[in-house]
TORKOL-4160 file (C-alpha; in steps of 0.2 Angstrom, whole numbers, padded with zeros to 4 digits, m for minus):
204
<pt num="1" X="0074" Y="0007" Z="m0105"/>
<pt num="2" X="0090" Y="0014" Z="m0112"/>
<pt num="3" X="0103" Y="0001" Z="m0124"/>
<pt num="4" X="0118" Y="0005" Z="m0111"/>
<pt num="5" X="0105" Y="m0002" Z="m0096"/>
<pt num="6" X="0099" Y="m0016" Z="m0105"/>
<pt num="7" X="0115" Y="m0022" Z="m0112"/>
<pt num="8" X="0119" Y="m0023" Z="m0095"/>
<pt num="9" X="0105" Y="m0032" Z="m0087"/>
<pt num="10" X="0106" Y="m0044" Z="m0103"/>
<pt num="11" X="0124" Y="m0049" Z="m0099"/>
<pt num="12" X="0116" Y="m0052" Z="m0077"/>
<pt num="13" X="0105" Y="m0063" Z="m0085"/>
<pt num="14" X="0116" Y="m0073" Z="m0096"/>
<pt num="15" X="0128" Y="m0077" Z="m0082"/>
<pt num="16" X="0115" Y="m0083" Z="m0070"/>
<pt num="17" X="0106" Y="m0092" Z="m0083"/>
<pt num="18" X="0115" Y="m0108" Z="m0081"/>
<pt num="19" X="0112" Y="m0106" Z="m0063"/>
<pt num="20" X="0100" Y="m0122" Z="m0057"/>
<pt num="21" X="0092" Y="m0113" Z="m0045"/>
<pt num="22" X="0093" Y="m0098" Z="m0032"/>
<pt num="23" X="0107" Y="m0097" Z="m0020"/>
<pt num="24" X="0101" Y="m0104" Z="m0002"/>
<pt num="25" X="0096" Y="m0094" Z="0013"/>
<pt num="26" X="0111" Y="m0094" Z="0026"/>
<pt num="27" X="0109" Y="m0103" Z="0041"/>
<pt num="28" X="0106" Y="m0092" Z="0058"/>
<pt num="29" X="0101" Y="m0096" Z="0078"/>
<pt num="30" X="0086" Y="m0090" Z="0080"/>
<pt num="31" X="0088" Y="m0085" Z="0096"/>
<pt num="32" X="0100" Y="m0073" Z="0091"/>
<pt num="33" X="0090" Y="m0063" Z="0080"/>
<pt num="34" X="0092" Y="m0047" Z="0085"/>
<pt num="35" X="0074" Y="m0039" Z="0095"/>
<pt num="36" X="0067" Y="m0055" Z="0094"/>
<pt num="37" X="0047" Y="m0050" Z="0098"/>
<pt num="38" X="0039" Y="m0070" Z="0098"/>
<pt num="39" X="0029" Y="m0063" Z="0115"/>
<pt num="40" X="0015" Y="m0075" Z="0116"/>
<pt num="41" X="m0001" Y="m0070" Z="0105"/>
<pt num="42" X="0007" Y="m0054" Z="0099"/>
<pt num="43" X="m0003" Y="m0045" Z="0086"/>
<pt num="44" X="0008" Y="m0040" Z="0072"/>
<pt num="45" X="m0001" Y="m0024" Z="0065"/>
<pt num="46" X="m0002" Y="m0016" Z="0085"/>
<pt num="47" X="0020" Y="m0020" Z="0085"/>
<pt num="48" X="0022" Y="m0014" Z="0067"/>
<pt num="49" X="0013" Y="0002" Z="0072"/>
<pt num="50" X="0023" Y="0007" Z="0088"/>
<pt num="51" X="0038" Y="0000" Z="0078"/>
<pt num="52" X="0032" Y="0013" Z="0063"/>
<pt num="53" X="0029" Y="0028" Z="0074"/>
<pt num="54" X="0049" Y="0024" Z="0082"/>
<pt num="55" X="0057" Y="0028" Z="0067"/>
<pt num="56" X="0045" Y="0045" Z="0060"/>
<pt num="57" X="0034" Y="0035" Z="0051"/>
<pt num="58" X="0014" Y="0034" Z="0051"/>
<pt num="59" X="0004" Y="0021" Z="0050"/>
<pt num="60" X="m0016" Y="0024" Z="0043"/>
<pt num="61" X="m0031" Y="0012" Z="0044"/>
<pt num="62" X="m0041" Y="0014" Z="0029"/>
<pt num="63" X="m0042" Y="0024" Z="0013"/>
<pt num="64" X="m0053" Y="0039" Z="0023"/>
<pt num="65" X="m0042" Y="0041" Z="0036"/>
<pt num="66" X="m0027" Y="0042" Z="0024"/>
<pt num="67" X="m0037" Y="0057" Z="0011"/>
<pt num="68" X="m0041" Y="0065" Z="0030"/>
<pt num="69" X="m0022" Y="0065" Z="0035"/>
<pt num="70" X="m0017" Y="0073" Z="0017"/>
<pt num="71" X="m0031" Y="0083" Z="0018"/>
<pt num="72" X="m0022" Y="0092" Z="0031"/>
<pt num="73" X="m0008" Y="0094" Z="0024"/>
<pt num="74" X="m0013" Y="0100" Z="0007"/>
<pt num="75" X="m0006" Y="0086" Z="m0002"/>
<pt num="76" X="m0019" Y="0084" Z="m0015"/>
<pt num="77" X="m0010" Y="0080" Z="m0031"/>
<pt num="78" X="m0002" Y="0063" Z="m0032"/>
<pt num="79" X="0002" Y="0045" Z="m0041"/>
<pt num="80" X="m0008" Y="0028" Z="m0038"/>
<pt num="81" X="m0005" Y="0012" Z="m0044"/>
<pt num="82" X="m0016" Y="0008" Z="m0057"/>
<pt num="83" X="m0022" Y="m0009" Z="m0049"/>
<pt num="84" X="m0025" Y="m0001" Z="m0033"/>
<pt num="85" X="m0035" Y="0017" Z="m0039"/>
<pt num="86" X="m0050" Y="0004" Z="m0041"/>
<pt num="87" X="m0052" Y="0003" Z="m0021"/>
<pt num="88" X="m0047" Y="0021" Z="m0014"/>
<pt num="89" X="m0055" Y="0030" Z="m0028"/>
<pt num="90" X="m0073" Y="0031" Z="m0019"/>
<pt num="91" X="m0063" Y="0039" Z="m0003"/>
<pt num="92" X="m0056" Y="0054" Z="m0015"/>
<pt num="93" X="m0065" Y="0070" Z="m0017"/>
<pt num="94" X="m0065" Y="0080" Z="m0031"/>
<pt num="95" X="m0052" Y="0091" Z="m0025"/>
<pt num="96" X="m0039" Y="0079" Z="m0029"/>
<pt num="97" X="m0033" Y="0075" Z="m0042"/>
<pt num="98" X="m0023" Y="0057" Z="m0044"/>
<pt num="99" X="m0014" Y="0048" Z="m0060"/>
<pt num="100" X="m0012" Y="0032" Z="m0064"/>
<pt num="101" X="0003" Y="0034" Z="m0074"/>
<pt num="102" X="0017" Y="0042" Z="m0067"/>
<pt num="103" X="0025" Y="0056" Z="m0078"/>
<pt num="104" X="0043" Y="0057" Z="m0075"/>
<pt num="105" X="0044" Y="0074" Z="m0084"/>
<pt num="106" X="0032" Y="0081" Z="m0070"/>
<pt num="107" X="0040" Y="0072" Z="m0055"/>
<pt num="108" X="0037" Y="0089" Z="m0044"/>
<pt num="109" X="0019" Y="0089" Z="m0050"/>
<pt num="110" X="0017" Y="0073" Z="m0037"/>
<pt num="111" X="0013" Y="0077" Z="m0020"/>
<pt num="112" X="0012" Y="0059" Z="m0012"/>
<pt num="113" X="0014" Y="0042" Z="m0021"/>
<pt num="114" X="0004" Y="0029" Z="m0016"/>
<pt num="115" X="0011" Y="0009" Z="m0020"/>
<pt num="116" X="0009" Y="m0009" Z="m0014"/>
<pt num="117" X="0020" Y="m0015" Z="m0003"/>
<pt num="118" X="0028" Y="m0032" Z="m0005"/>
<pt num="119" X="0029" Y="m0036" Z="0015"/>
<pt num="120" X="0032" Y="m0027" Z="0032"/>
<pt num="121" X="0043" Y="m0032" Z="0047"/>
<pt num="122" X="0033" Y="m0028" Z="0063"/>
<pt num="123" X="0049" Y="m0030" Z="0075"/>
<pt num="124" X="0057" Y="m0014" Z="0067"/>
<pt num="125" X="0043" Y="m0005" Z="0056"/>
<pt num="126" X="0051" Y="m0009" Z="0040"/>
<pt num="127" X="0040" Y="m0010" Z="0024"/>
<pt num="128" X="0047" Y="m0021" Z="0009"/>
<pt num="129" X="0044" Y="m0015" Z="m0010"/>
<pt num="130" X="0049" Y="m0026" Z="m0024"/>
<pt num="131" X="0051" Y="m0023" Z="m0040"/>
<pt num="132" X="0037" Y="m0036" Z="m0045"/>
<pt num="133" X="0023" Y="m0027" Z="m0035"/>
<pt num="134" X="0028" Y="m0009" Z="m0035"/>
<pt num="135" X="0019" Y="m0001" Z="m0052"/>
<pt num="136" X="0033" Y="0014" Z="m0053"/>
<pt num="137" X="0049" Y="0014" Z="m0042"/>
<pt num="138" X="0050" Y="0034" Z="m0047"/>
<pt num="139" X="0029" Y="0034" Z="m0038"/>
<pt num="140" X="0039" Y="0027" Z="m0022"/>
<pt num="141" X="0055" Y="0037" Z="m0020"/>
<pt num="142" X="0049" Y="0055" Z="m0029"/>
<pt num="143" X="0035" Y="0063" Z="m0020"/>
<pt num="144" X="0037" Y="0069" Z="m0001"/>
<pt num="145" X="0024" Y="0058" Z="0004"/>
<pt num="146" X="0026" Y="0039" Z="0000"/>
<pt num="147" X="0011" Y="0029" Z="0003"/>
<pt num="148" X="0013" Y="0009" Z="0006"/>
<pt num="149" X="m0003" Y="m0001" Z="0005"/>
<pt num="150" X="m0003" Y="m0016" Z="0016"/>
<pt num="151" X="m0013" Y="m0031" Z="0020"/>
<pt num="152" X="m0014" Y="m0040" Z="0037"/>
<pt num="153" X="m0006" Y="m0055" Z="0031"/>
<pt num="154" X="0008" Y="m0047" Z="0023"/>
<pt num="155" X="0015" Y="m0040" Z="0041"/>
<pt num="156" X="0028" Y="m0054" Z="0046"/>
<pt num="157" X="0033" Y="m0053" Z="0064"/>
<pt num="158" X="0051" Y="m0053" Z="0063"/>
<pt num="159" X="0065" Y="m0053" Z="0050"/>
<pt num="160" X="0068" Y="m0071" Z="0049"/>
<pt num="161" X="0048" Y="m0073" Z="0044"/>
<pt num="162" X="0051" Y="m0058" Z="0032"/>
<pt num="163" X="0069" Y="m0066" Z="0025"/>
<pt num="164" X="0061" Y="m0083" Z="0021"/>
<pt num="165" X="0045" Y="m0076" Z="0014"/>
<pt num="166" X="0054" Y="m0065" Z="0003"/>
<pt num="167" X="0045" Y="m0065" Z="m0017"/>
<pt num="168" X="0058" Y="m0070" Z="m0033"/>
<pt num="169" X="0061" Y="m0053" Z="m0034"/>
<pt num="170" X="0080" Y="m0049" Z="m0038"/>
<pt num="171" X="0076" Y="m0032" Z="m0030"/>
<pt num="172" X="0069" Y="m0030" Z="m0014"/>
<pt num="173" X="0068" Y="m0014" Z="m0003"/>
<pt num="174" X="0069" Y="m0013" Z="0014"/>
<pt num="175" X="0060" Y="0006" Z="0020"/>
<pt num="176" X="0063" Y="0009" Z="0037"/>
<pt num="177" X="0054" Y="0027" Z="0039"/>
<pt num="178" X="0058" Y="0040" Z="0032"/>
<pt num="179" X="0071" Y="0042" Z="0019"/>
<pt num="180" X="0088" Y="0049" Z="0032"/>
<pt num="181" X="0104" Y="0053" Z="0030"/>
<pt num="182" X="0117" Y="0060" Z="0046"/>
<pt num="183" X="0131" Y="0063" Z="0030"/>
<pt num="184" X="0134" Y="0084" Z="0037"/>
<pt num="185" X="0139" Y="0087" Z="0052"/>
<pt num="186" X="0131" Y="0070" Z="0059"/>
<pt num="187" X="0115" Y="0079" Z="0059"/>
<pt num="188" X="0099" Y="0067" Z="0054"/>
<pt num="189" X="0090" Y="0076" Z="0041"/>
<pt num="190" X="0075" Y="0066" Z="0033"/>
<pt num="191" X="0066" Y="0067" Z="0017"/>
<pt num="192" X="0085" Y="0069" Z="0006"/>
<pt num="193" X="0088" Y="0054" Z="m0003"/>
<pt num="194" X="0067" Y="0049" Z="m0006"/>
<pt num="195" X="0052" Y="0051" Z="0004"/>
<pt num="196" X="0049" Y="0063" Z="0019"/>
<pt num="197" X="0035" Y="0054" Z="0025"/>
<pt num="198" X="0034" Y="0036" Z="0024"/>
<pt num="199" X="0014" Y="0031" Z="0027"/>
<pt num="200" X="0010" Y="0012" Z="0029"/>
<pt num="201" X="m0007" Y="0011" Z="0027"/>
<pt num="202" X="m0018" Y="m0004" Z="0030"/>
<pt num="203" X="m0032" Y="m0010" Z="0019"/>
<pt num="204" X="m0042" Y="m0024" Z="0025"/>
């Protein structure tokens, strides 16, 4: 970390030291929440997945279907977090080849980044990452291919649940698809400012 950037953050911390405790929540209607999905028994991995596919994403159920799906598309060199290599690495052939440290010297050697995710909103297919569970924010943003690991539990139906559920995380990331941008010409190009594909796959 660099003395300019931690001079900084020290001087953050300082000023909210004193503070007694975090800031509350804002009070909101509920019933206007914008696409408000409470419909009865709704299962919230089935929404999240429509929801994900909506806005270019792809979700994947389990680690043989994800290393079939890169397999495809040549994407065989790539970053996983350290904690979760320990599950997937059974599913990988030899032919990959996967660190658990991510050099940011060699950022182009990285073909997909694979990272926990911190939440998911099912109503609009938005993934959270937080600082506390994502190993290397360069293994998220980098590589073309962005791989959040989920678990069911994690998949809140709506934003309120994901608002009040949020970790104590100072920074928390809301990933809806694809990285976008519309800034030339108003036309939507993805993959500019971070990933081009955005996977959220589910571990059980």
């Amino acid at each position: 970390m660099s003395t300019d950037r931690e001079a900084i953050l020290s001087r953050v911390r300082s000023a909210l030291a004193p503070l007694p405790r975090r800031a509350a929540l804002p009070d909101w209607e509920t019933e206007l929440i914008h696409m408000r999905t409470r419909r009865g028994d709704v299962d919230a991995w089935t929404l999240f997945q429509e929801r994900l596919r909506l806005v270019n994403g792809r979700p994947i159920e389990g680690a043989a279907a994800l290393v079939t799906w890169l397999t495809e598309n040549k994407w065989t060199r790539g970053y996983c977090d350290p904690v979760l290599w320990p599950q997937l690495q059974a599913a990988f052939p030899a032919n990959f080849t996967v660190e658990t440290t991510f050099d940011r010297t060699r950022v182009d050697d990285f073909q997909f980044g694979i990272t926990r995710a911190a939440g998911a909103i099912a109503e609009t297919g938005t993934i959270m990452l937080s600082d506390a569970s994502t190993s290397s924010r360069l293994g998220a943003l980098t590589p073309w291919v962005h791989v959040a690991v989920l678990q069911r539990a994690q998949i809140h139906l709506d934003l309120q649940q994901a608002v009040t559920s949020l970790p104590k995380d100072p920074n928390v990331v809301f990933c809806t698809g694809p990285s976008k941008t519309a800034d030339v010409e108003g036309i939507l190009i993805e993959g500019v400012h971070g990933p081009g594909q955005q996977v959220a796959l589910l571990l059980e």
